[in-house]
DRENTORKOL-3810 file (N, C-alpha, C; in nm, 4 decimals):
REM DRENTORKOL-3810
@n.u->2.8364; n.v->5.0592; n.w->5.4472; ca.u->2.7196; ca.v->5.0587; ca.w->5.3607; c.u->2.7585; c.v->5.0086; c.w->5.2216
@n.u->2.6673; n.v->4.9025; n.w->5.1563; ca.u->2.6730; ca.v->4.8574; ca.w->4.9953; c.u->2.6393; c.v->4.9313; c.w->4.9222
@n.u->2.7733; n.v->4.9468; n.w->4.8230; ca.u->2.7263; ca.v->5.0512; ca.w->4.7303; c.u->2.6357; c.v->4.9345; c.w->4.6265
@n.u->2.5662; n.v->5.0663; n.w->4.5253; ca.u->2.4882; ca.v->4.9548; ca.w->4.4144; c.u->2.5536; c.v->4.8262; c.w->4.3270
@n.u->2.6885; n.v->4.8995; n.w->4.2881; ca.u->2.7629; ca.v->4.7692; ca.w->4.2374; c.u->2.7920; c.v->4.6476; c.w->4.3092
@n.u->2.7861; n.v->4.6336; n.w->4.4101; ca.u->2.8170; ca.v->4.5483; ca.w->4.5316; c.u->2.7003; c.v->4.4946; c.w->4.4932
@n.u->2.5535; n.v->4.5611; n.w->4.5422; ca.u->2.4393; ca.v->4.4694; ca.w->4.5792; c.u->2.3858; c.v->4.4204; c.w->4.4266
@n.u->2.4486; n.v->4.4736; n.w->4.2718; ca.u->2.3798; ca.v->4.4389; ca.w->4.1709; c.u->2.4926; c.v->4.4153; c.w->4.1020
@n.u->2.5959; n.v->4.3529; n.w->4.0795; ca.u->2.7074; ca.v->4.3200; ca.w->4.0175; c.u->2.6413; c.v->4.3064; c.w->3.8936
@n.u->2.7644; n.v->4.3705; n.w->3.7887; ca.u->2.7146; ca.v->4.3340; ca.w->3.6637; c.u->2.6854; c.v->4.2167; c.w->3.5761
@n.u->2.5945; n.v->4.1956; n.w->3.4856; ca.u->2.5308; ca.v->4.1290; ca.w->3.3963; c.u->2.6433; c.v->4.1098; c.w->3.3069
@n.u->2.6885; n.v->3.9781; n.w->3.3045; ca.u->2.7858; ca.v->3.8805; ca.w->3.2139; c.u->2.7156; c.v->3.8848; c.w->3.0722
@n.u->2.7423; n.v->3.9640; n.w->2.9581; ca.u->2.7170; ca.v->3.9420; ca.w->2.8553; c.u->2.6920; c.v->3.8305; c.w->2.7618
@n.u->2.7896; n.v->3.7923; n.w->2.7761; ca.u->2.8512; ca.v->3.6524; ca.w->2.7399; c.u->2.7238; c.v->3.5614; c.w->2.8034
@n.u->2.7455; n.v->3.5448; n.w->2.9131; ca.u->2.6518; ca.v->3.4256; ca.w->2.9542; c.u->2.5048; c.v->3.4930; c.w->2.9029
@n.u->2.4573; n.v->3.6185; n.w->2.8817; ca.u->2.3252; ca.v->3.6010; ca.w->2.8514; c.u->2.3171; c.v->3.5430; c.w->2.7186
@n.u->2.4170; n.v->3.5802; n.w->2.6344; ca.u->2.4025; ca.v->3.5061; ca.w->2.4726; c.u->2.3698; c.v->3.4009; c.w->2.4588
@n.u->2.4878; n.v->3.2596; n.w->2.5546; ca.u->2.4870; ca.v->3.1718; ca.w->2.5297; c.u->2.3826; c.v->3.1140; c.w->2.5929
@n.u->2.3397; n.v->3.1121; n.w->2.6759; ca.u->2.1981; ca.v->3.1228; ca.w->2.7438; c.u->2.0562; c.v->3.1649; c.w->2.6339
@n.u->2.0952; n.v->3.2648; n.w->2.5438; ca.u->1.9547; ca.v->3.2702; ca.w->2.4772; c.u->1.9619; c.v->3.1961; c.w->2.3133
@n.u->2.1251; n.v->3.1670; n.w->2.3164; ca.u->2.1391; ca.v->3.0458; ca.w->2.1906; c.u->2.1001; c.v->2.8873; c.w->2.2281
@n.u->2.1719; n.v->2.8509; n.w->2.3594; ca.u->2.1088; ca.v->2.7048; ca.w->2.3778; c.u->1.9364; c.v->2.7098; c.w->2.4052
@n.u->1.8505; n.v->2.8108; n.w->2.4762; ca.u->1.7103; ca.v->2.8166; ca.w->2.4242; c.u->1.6795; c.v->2.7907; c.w->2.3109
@n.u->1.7340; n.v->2.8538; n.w->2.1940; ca.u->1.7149; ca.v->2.8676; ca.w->2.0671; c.u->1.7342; c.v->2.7008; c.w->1.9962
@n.u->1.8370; n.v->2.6776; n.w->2.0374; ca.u->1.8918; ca.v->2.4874; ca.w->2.0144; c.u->1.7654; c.v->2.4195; c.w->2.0326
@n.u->1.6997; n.v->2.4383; n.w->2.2048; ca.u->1.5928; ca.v->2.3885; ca.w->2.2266; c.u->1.4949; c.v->2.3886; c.w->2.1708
@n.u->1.4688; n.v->2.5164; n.w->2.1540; ca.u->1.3589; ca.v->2.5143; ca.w->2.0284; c.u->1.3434; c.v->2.4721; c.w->1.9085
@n.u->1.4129; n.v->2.4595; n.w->1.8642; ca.u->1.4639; ca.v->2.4031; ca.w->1.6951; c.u->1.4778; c.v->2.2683; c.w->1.6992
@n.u->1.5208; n.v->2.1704; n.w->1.8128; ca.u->1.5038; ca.v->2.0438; ca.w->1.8354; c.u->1.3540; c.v->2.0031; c.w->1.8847
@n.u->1.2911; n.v->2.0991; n.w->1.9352; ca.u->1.1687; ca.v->2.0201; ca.w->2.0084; c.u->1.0962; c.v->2.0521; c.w->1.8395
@n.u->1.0869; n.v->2.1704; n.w->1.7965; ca.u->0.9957; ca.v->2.1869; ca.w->1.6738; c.u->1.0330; c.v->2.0663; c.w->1.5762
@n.u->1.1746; n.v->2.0296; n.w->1.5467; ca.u->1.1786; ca.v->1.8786; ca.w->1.4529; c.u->1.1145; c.v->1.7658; c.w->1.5143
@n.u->1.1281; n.v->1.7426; n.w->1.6310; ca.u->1.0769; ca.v->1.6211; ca.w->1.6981; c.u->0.9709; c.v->1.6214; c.w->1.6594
@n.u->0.9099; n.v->1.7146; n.w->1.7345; ca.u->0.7515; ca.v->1.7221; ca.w->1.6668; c.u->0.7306; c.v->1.6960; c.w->1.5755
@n.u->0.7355; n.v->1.7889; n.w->1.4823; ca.u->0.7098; ca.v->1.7306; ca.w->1.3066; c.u->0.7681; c.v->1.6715; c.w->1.2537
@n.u->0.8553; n.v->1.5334; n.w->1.3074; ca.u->0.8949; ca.v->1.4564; ca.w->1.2686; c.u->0.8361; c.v->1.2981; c.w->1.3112
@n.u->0.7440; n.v->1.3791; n.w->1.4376; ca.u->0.6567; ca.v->1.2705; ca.w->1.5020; c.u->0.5107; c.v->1.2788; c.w->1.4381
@n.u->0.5382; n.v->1.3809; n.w->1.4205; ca.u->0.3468; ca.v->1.4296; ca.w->1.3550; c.u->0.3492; c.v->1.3553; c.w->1.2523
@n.u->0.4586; n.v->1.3857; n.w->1.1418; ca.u->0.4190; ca.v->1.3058; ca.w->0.9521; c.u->0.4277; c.v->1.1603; c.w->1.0050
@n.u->0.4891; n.v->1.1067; n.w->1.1035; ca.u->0.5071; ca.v->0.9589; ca.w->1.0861; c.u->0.3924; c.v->0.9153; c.w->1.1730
@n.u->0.3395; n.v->0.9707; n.w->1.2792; ca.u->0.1620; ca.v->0.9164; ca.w->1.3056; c.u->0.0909; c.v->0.9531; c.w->1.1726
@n.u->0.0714; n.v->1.0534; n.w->1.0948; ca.u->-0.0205; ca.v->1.0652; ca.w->1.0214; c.u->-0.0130; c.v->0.9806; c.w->0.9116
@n.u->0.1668; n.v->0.9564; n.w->0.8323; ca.u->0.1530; ca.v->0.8601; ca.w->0.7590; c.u->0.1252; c.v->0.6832; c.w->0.7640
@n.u->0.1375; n.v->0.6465; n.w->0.9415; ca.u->0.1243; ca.v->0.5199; ca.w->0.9616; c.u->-0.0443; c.v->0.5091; c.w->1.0122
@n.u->-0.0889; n.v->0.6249; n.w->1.0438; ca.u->-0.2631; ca.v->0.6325; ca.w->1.0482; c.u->-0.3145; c.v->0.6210; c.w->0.9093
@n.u->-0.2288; n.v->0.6539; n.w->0.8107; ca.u->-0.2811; ca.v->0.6431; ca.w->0.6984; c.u->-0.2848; c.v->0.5105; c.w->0.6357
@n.u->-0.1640; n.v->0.4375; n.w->0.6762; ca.u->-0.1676; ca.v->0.3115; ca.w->0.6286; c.u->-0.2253; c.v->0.1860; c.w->0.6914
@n.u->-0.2741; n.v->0.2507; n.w->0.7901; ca.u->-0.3348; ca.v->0.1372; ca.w->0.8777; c.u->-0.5200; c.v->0.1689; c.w->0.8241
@n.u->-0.5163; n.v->0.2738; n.w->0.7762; ca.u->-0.6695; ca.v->0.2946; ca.w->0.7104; c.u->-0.6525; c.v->0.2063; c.w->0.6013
@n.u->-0.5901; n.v->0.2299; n.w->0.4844; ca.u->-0.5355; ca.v->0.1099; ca.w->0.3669; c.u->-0.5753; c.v->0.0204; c.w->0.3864
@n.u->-0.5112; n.v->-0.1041; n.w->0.5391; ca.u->-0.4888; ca.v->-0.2104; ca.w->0.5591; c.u->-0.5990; c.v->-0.2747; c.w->0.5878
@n.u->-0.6879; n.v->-0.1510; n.w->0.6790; ca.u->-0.8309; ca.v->-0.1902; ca.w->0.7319; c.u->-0.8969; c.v->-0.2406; c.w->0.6114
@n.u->-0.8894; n.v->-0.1366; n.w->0.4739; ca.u->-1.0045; ca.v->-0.1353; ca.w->0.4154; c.u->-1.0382; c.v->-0.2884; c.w->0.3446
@n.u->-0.8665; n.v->-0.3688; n.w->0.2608; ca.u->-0.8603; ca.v->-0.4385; ca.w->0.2484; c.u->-0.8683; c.v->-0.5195; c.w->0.3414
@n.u->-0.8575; n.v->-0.5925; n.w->0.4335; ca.u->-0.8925; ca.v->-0.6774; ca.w->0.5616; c.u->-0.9826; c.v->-0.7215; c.w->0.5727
END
């Protein structure tokens, strides 16, 4: 018969950290992308309004 440690081996500390730091990486890269994509549509929507007006 399996004892509990057998059927539930313990939880690697370690790997949960680094596991909830590279999430964290992820997040912090997708949030720059973004708002690094957002100001540059809004500022080239802006200049293409400019360009219209004169045109």
């Amino acid at each position: 018969m399996n004892t509990q440690e057998e059927l539930y081996p313990k939880v690697n500390c370690l790997a949960l950290t680094v596991r909830k730091e590279h999430r964290l990486m992820v997040i912090n890269k997708v949030t720059r992308k973004t708002f690094s994509i957002s100001w540059k549509s809004i500022l080239y929507a802006f200049l293409l309004t400019v360009v219209n007006i004169f045109v």
